[in-house]
C-alpha positions in Angstrom: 127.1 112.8 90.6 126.7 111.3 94.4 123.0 109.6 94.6 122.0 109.0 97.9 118.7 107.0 98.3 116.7 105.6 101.5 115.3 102.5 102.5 111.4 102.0 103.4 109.3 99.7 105.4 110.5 96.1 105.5 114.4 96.9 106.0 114.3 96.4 109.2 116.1 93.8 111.5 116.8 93.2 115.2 119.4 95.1 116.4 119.6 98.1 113.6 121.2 101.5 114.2 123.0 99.4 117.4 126.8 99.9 116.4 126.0 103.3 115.5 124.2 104.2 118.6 127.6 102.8 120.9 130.2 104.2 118.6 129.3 108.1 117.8 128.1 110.6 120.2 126.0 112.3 118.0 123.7 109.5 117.0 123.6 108.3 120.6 121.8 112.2 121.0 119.7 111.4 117.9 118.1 108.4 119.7 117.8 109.8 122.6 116.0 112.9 121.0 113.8 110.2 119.0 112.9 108.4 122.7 111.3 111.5 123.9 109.9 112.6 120.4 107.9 109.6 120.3 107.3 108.9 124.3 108.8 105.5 124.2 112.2 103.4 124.1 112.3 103.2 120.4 116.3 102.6 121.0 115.7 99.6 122.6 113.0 97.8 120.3 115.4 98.5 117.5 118.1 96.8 119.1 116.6 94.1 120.9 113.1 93.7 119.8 111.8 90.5 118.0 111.0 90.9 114.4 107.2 91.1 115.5 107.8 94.0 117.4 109.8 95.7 114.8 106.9 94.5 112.3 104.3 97.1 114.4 104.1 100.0 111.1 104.0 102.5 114.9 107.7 101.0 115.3 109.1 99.8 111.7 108.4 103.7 110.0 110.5 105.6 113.1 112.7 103.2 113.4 114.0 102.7 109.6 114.1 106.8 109.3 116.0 107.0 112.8 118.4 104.7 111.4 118.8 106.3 107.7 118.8 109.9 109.6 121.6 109.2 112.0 123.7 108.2 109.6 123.4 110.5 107.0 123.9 113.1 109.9 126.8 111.8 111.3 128.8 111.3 108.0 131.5 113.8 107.8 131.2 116.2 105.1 128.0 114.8 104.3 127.2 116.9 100.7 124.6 114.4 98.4 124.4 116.1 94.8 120.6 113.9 94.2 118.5 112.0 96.9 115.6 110.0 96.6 113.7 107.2 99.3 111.4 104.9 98.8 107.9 105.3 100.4 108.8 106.2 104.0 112.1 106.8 102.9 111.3 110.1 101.1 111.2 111.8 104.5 114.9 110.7 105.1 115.9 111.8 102.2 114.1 115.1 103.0 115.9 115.5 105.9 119.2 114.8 104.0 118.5 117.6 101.9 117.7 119.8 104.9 114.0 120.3 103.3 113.1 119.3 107.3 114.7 119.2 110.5 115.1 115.5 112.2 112.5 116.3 115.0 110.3 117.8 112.7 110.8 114.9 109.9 109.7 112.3 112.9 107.2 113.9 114.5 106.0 113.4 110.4 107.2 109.9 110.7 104.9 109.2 113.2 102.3 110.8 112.5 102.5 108.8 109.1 102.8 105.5 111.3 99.6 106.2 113.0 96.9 107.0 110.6 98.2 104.7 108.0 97.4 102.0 110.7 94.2 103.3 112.0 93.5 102.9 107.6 94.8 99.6 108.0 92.4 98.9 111.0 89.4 100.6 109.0 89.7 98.3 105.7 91.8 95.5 105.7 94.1 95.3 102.5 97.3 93.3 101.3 99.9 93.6 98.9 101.5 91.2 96.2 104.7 91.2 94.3 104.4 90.2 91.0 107.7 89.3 89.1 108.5 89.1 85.5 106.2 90.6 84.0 105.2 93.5 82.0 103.9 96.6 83.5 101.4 97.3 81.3 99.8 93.7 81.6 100.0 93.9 85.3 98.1 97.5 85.4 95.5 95.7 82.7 95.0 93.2 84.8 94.2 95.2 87.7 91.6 97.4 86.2 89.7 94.3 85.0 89.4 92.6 88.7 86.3 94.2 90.4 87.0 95.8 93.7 90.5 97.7 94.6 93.6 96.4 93.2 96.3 99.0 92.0 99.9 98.9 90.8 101.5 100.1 94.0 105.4 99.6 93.8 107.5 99.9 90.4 110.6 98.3 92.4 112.4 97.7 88.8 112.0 96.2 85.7 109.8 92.8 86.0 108.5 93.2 89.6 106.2 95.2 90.2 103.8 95.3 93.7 100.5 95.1 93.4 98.0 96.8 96.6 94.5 96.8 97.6 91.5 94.3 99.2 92.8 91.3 100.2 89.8 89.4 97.6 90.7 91.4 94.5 94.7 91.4 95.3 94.2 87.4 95.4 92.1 87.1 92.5 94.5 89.7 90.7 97.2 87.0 91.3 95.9 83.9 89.8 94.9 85.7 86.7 98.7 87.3 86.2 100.3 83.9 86.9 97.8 82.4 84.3 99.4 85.1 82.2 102.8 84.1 82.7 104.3 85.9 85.9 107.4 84.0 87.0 105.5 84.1 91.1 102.5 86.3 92.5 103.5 86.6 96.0 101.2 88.2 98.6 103.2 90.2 101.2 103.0 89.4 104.7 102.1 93.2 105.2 99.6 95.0 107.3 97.8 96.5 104.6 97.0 97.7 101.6 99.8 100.5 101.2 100.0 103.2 98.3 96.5 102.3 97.3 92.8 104.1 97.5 92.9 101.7 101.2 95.5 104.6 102.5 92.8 107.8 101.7 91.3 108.0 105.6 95.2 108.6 106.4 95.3 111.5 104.4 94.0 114.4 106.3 96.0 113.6 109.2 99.3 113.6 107.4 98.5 116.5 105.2 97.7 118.3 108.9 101.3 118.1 110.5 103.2 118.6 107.0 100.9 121.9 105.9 102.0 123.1 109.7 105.6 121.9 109.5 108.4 124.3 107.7 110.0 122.9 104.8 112.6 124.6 103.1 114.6 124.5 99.3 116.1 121.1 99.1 120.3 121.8 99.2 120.0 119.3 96.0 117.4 117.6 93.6 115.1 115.3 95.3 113.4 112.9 93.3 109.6 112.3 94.7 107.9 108.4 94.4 104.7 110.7 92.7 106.5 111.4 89.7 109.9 110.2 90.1 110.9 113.9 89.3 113.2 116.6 90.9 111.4 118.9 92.9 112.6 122.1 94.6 109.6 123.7 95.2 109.0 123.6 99.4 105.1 123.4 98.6 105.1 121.0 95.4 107.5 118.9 97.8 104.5 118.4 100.8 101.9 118.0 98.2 103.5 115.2 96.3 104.2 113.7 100.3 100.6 113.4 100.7 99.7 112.4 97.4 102.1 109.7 98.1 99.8 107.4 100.3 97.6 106.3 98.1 99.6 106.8 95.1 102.3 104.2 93.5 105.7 104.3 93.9 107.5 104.9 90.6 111.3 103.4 91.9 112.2 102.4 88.6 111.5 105.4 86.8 113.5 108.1 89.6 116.1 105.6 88.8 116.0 105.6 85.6 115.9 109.6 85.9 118.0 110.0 87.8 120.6 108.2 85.8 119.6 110.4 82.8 120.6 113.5 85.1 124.0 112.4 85.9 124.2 109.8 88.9 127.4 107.9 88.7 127.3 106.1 91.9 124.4 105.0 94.1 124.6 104.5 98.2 122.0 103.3 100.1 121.8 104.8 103.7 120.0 103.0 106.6 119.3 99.4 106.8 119.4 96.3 104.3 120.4 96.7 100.9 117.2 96.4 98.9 117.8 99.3 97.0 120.8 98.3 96.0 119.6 94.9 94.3 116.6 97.2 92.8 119.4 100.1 91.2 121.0 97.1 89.7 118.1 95.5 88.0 117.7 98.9 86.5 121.7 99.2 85.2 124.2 96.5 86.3 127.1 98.7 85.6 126.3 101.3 88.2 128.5 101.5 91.5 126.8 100.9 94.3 127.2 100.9 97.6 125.2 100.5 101.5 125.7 102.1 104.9 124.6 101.1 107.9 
């Protein structure tokens, strides 16, 4: 079975969705549509912003689904058997499964964007990769630090990304490299993503999905909550709003979805992250990237 999975913040880079945008007349109506959607030229910060402007969370979320979206769209005979994304990449894969429309899926987007920055604004948070080590000792470890530190990103085996106030997420990473973590990284993100930090975002994203349609996925799609297959329209918007300031389990819908049947992994949008990350879970799975 076809696995199609979709990129989250961080994947983006100056000039993304730009070859696309010049060489297929549908996209170039995608990002058109996506320019009035949002009320500004997200076309051209994507292809000539600077990597600060592309760094704005109002900018990086639209523009990574944008560029997943349009090419998903535009691929003929486009029929994915599994889909999953990762964090903000679950809405492209939703769209992929034609669970949402694309304007409805960015008006979502955006809507995401904004109050997970106004949470950002309200508390300021961080995040922290931590690399080779356990998950159990990392989750441990967490729970003992006072303040909010969480397990927020299961990437793959051995790194796993820590979230919460910038104090405890510090302090959390000089105890795990006294306990053997190969690095302790803090992120240079704007906050503290998929952790407690991200509840005042909640009721604003739970109001534009609980008045937005969603219909039966045309095939599984695995959801970061519970690295699961879910059909159900309902279950699907619950689990998107649980996601904010829940982890993402990456490994484990990988691992799943292995167990269901995947033979071959692509990667639609920009970078190939999840590529490196499906191959930490199984080296002998083909995978592949489209930008």
């Amino acid at each position: 079975m076809k696995a199609f999975v979709f990129p989250g913040q961080g994947a983006q880079f100056t000039g993304m969705g730009k070859d696309l945008y010049q060489n297929n007349a549908k996209a170039k109506e995608l990002f058109s549509k996506a320019n009035d959607i949002l009320g500004f030229d997200i076309s051209k910060i994507m292809f000539e912003g600077t990597s600060e402007d592309l760094k704005e969370t109002k900018v990086t979320q639209p523009a990574i689904f944008l560029h997943s979206v349009a090419i998903a769209l535009t691929i003929d005979d486009f029929e994915p058997e599994m889909v999953a994304g990762h964090s903000l990449g679950e809405l492209s894969a939703l769209v992929a499964a034609q669970v949402i429309s694309f304007e409805d899926g960015l008006k979502i987007v955006s809507k995401r964007a904004q109050a997970m920055q106004k949470a950002c604004e309200l508390k300021s948070g961080t995040m922290a990769a931590i690399l080779a080590l356990e998950d159990e000792v990392v989750e441990r470890t967490c729970k003992e630090v006072q303040g909010i530190v969480v397990a927020a990103n299961y990437n793959c085996p051995g790194q796993l990304v820590i979230s919460g106030e910038i104090d405890s997420v510090n302090i959390a990473c000089e105890k795990l490299k006294e306990l053997g973590a190969k690095r302790a990284l803090v992120l240079p993100v704007g906050g503290a993503f998929h952790s407690p930090l991200m509840d005042p975002a909640k009721d604003e994203l739970a109001n534009v999905i609980n008045t937005t349609e969603f219909k039966e996925p045309i095939c599984p799609v695995y959801q970061n909550v519970n690295a699961q297959p879910v059909k159900n329209p309902e279950i699907i918007k619950q689990n998107l709003i649980s996601q904010l300031t829940s982890p993402v389990k990456w490994t484990q819908t990988v691992k799943n979805m292995l167990s269901d049947g995947a033979s071959s992994f692509t990667e639609m949008g920009p970078g190939k992250t999840l590529q490196g990350l499906v191959k930490k879970v199984d080296r002998q799975i083909e995978t592949t990237s489209v930008q």
